[in-house]
VEXFI-664709 format. One record per residue (C-alpha): y, x, z; residue in one letter. Coordinates in steps of 0.25 Angstrom, whole numbers, always signed. Each point is the difference from the previous one (the first is absolute). Example, Ala and Ser with C-alpha at 12.3 -4.5 7.8 and 13.67 -1.06 7.14 Angstrom:
<v -18 u +49 w +31 res a> $
<v +14 u +6 w -2 res s> $
***
This chain:
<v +0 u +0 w +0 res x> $
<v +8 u +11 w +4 res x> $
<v -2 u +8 w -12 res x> $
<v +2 u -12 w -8 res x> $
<v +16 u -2 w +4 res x> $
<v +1 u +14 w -1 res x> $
<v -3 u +0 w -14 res x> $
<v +8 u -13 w -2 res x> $
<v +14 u +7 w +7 res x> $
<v -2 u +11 w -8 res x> $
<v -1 u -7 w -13 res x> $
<v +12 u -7 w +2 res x> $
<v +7 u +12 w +3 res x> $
<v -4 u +4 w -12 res x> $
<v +6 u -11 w -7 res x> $
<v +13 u +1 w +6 res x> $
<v +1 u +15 w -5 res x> $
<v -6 u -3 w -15 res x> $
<v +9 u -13 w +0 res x> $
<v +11 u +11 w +3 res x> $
<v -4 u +8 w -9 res x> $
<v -2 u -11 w -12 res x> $
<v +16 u -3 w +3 res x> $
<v +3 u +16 w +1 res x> $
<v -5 u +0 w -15 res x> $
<v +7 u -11 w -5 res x> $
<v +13 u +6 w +5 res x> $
<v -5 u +13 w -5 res x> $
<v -2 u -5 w -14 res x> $
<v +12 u -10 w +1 res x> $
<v +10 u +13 w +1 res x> $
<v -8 u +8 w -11 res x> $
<v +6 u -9 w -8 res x> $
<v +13 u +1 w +7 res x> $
<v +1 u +14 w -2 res x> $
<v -6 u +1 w -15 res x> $
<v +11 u -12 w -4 res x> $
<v +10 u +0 w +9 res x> $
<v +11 u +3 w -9 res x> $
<v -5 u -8 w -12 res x> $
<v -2 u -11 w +9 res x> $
<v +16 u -2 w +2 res x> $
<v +4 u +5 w -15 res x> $
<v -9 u -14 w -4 res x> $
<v +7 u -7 w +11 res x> $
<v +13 u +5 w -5 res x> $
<v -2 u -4 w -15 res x> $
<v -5 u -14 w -1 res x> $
<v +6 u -6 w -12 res x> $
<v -7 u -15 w +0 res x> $
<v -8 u -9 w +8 res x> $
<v -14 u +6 w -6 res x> $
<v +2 u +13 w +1 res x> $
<v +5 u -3 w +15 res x> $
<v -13 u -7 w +1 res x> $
<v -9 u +13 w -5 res x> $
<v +9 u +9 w +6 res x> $
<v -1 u -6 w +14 res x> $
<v -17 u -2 w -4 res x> $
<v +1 u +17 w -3 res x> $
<v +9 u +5 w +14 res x> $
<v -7 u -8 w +8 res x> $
<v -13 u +5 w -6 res x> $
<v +5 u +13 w +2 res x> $
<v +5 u +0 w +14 res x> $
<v -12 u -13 w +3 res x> $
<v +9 u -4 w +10 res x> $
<v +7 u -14 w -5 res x> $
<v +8 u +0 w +14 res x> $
<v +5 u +14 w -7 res x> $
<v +6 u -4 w -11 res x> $
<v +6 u -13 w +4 res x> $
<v +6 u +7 w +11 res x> $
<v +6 u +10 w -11 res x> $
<v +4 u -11 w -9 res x> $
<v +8 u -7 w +12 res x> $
<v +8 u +13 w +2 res x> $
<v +3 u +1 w -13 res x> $
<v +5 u -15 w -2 res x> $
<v +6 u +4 w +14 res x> $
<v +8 u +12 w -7 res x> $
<v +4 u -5 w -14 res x> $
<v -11 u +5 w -8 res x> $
<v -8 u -11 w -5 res x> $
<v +4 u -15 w +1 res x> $
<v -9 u -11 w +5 res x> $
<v -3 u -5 w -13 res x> $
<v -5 u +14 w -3 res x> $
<v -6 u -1 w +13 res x> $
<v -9 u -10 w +0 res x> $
<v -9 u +3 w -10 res x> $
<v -4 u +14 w +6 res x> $
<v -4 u -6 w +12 res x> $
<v -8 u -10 w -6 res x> $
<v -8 u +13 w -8 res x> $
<v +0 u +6 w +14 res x> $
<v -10 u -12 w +4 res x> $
<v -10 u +4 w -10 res x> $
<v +2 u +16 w +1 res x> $
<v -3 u -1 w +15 res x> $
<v -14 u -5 w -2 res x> $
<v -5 u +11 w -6 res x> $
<v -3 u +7 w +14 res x> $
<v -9 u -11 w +0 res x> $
<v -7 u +4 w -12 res x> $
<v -1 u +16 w +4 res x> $
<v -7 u -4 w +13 res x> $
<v -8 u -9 w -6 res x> $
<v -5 u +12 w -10 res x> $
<v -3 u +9 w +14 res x> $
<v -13 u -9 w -1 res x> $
<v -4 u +1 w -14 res x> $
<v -12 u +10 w +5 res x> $
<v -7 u -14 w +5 res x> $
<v +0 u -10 w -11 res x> $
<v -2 u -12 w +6 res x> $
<v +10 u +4 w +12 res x> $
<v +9 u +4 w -11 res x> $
<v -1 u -13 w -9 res x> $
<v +5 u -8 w +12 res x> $
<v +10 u +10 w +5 res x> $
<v +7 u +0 w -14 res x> $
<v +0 u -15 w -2 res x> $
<v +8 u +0 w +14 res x> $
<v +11 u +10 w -7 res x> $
<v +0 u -8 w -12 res x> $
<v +2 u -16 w +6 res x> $
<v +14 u +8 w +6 res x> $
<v +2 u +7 w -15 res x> $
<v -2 u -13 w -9 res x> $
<v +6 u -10 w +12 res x> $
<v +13 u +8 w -2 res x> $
<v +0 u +0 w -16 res x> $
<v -2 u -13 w +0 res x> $
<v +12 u -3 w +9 res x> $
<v +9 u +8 w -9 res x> $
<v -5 u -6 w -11 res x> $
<v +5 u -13 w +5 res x> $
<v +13 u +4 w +6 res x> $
<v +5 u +10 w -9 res x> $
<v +3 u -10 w -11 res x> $
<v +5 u -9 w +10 res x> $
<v +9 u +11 w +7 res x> $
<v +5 u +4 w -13 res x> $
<v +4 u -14 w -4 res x> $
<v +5 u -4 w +10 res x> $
<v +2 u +9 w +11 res x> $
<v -6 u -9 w +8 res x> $
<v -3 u +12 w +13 res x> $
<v +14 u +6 w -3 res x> $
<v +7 u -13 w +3 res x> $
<v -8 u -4 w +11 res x> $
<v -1 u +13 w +7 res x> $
<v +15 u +1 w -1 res x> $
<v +1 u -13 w +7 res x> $
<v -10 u +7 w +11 res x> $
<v +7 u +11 w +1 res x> $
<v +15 u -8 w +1 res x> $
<v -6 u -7 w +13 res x> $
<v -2 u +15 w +6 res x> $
<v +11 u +8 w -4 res x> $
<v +8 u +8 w +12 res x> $
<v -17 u -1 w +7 res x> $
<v +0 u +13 w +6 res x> $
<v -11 u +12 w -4 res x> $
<v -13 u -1 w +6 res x> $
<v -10 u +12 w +0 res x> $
<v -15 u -1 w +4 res x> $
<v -9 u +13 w -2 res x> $
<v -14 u -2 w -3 res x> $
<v -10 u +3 w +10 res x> $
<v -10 u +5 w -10 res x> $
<v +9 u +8 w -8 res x> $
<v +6 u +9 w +14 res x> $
<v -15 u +4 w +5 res x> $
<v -6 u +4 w -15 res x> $
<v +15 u +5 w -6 res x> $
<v -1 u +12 w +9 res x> $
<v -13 u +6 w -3 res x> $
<v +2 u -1 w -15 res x> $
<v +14 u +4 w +0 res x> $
<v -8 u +13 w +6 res x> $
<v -10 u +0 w -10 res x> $
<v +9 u +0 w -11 res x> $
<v +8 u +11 w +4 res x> $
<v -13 u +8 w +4 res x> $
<v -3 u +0 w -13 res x> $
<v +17 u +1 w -5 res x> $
<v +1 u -11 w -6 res x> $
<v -8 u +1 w -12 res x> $
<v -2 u -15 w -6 res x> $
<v -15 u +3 w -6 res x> $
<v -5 u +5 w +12 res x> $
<v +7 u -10 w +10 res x> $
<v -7 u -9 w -12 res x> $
<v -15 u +7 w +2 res x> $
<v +0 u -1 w +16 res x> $
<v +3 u -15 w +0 res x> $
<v -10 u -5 w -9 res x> $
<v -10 u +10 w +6 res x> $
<v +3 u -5 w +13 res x> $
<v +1 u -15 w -5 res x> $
<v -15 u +1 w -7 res x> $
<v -5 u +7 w +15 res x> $
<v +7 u -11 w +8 res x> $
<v -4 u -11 w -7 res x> $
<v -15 u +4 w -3 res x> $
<v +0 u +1 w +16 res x> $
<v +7 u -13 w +4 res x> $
<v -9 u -7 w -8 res x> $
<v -13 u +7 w +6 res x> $
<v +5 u -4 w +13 res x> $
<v +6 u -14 w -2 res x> $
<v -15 u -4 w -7 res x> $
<v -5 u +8 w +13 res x> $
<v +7 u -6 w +13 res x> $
<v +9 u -12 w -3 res x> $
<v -5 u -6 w -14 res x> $
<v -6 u -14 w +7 res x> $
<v +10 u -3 w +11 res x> $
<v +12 u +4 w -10 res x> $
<v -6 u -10 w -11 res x> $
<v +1 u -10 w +11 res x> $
<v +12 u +3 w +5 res x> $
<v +8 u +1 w -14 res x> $
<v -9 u -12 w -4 res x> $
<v +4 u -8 w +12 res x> $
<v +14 u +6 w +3 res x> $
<v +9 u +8 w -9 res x> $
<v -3 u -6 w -12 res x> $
<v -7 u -13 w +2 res x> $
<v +11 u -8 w -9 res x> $
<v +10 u +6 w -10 res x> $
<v +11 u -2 w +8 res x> $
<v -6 u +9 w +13 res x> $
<v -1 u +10 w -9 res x> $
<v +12 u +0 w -8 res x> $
<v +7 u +1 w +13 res x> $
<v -10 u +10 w +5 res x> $
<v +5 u +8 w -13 res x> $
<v +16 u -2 w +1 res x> $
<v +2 u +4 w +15 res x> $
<v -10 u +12 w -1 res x> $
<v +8 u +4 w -11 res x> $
<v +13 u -2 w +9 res x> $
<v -6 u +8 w +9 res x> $
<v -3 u +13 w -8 res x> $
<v +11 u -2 w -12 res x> $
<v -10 u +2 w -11 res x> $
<v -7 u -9 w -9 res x> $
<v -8 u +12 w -4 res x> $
<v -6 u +2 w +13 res x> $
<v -3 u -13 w +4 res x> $
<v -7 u -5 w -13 res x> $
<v -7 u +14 w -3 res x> $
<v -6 u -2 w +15 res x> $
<v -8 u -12 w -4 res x> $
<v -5 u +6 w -13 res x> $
<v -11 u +8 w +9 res x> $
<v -5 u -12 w +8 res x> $
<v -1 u -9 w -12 res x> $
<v -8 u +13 w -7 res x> $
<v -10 u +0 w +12 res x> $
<v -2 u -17 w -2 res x> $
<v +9 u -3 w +12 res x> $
<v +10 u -9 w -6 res x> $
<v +0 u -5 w -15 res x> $
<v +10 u -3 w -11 res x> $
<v +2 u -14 w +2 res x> $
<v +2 u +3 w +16 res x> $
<v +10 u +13 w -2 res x> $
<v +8 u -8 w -12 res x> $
<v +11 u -6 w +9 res x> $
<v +2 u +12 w +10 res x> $
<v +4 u +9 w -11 res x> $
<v +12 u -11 w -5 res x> $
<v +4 u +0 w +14 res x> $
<v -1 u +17 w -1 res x> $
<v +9 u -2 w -12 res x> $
<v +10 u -10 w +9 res x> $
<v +0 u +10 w +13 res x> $
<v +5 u +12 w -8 res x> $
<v +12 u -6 w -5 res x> $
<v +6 u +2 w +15 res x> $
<v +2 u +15 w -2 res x> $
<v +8 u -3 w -12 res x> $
<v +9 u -10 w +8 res x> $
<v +1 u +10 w +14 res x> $
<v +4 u +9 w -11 res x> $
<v +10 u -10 w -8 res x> $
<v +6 u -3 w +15 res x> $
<v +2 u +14 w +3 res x> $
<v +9 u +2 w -12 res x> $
<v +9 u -12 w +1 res x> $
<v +2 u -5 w -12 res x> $
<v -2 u -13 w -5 res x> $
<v -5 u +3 w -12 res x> $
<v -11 u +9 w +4 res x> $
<v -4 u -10 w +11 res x> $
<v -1 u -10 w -14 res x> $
<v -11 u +10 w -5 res x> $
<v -8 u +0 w +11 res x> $
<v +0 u -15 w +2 res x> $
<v -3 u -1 w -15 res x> $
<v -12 u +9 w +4 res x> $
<v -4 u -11 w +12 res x> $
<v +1 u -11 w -9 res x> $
<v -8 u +7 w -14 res x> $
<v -12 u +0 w +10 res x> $
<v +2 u -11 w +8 res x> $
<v +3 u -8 w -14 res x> $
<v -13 u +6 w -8 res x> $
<v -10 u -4 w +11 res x> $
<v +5 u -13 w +3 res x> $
<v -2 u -2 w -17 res x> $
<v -13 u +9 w -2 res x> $
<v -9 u -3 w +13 res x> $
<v +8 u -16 w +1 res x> $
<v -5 u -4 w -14 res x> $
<v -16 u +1 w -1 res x> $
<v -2 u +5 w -13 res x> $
<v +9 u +12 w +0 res x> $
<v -4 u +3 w +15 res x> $
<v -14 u +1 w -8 res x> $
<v +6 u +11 w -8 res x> $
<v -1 u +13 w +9 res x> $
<v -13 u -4 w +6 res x> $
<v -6 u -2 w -16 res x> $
<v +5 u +13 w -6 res x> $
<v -2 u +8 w +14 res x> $
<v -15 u -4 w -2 res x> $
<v -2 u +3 w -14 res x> $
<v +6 u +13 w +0 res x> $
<v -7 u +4 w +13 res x> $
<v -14 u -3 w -9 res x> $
<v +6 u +9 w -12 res x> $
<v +1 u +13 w +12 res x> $
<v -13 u -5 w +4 res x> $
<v -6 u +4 w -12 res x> $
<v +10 u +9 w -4 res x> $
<v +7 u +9 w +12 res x> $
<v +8 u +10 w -9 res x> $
<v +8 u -12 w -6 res x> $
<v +8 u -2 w +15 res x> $
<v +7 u +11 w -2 res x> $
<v +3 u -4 w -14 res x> $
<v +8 u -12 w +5 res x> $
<v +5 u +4 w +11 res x> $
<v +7 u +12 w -8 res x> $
<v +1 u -9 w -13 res x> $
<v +8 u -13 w +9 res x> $
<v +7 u +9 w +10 res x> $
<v +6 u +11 w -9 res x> $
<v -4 u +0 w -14 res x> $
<v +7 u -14 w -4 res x> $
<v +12 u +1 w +7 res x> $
<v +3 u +15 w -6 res x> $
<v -3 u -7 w -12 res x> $
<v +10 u -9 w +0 res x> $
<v +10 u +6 w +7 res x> $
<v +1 u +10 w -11 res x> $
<v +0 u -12 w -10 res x> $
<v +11 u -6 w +6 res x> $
<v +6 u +14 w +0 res x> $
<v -2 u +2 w -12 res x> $
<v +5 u -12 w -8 res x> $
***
């Protein structure tokens, strides 16, 4: 008996420290990123000349940087300082929803090893891809039109104005910033390198974590997410936007779910609404950083950014037939890697980068 708990209490101190270190790798692979295009990253935010290139440009930053929260933030300043208008704004931010789900994607690939771990892992980055496609696909046209989140975030932003700044630090971002703010300047800051640890640290983490989920907590967790935590849609979109609160990152919060429903804890139908309500909860470090500057017109971008997500999930997961629409591809593409790993990395580097340089330099260019 005694040797029994031992084992458990060891196990689970185990978790904690590969859950650390799964978190330490995203961060580490999130400022790779950082550090290969930070410069890029604000020339494109500098030179948006139309509403589609906003949208690819803010799809290509934030897959750089793979931190929506980033970008938006970046965006606010600018509106803040004169540099971009909120028409110019708006269409980055709705990009930056699709660009920050492509952590998602890269976690799900650390299990591509274990194939039918890896089938299920994938679909859950993909439901996130495919949900926020679809949402700009409908308000895009719409916004464009008819600046429908322009004007009603101005009349948001109009109730706040003089509202003092706020700040709020994440918890998880101060005990895992540390110790890879360390790593990288071990290694002097060199972007491949920085790149190589994280991912090698990722695939170890999260080999381990689901060892040790199937080992200790598999059956009481299934019950207890079953019965708890997302039981009904609702639970769990709440679940998803206040957890995202918490830790400031969309990124996070939805790639920490991609383990559990690889190792058959949760499924697609079950992690569908947490992840609209990951997308809601990240707008609030846009709007602590709209606060801060002051400005009414970058507190109208970050409401717009509120109101995109809050407008697209009522749309997509309110009407049946387009809530269908994530959960249909996100299956069928999850059987294609099934059968075919290699071609996850093909679209994941295909939607994420590929396209958008593509039609950026389009733009560019004619």
């Amino acid at each position: 008996m005694y040797k029994q708990i031992r084992n458990i209490i060891l196990k689970t101190v185990a978790l904690f420290v590969l859950l650390y270190l799964f978190l330490l790798s995203i961060e580490l692979i999130g400022s790779a990123f950082k550090l290969f295009g930070s410069g890029l990253a604000e020339k494109l935010l500098q030179s948006t000349s139309s509403p589609l290139e906003g949208l690819f440009i803010g799809i290509l930053v934030t897959s750089m940087v793979q931190s929506s929260s980033t970008v938006t933030s970046i965006v606010v300043g600018m509106v803040g300082g004169g540099a971009l208008t909120i028409t110019g704004a708006i269409p980055i931010v709705m990009g930056a929803n699709i660009g920050t789900s492509v952590t998602n994607a890269i976690v799900s690939i650390g299990s591509i090893g274990r194939r039918e771990e890896f089938k299920r892992a994938f679909g859950a980055a993909t439901i996130h891809d495919i949900f926020n496609v679809l949402a700009v696909m409908i308000l895009f046209p719409l916004q464009i039109s008819f600046n429908i989140l322009g004007k009603s975030a101005t009349f948001l932003s109009e109730l706040l104005l003089g509202t003092q700044g706020l700040e709020f630090k994440s918890p998880l971002k101060m005990i895992v910033k540390p110790i890879a703010h360390f790593v990288i300047n071990l290694v002097q800051s060199q972007p491949v390198i920085v790149l190589i640890l994280g991912a090698i640290i990722l695939f170890f983490s999260l080999k381990y974590i689901i060892t040790l989920l199937k080992s200790i907590v598999l059956n009481r967790a299934e019950s207890f997410f079953d019965k708890t935590i997302f039981k009904t849609a609702m639970r769990a979109f709440v679940f998803g936007m206040f957890l995202t609160v918490l830790v400031q990152s969309s990124s996070v919060t939805t790639s920490l779910i991609v383990p559990l429903v690889g190792a058959g804890m949760l499924n697609l139908v079950q992690i569908y609404p947490y992840t609209i309500g990951a997308n809601v909860g990240t707008t609030m470090t846009t709007i602590l950083a709209s606060l801060v500057t002051g400005e009414i017109s970058a507190v109208t971008v970050a409401f717009a950014h509120l109101l995109f997500n809050i407008f697209g999930g009522t749309i997509v997961f309110g009407i049946k037939f387009l809530r269908n629409i994530p959960l249909y591809f996100a299956e069928k593409i999850s059987e294609i890697v099934f059968r075919h790993r290699w071609i996850s990395v093909v679209f994941v580097t295909i939607m994420f980068f590929v396209i958008p340089i593509l039609i950026i330099f389009i733009i560019e260019r004619f």
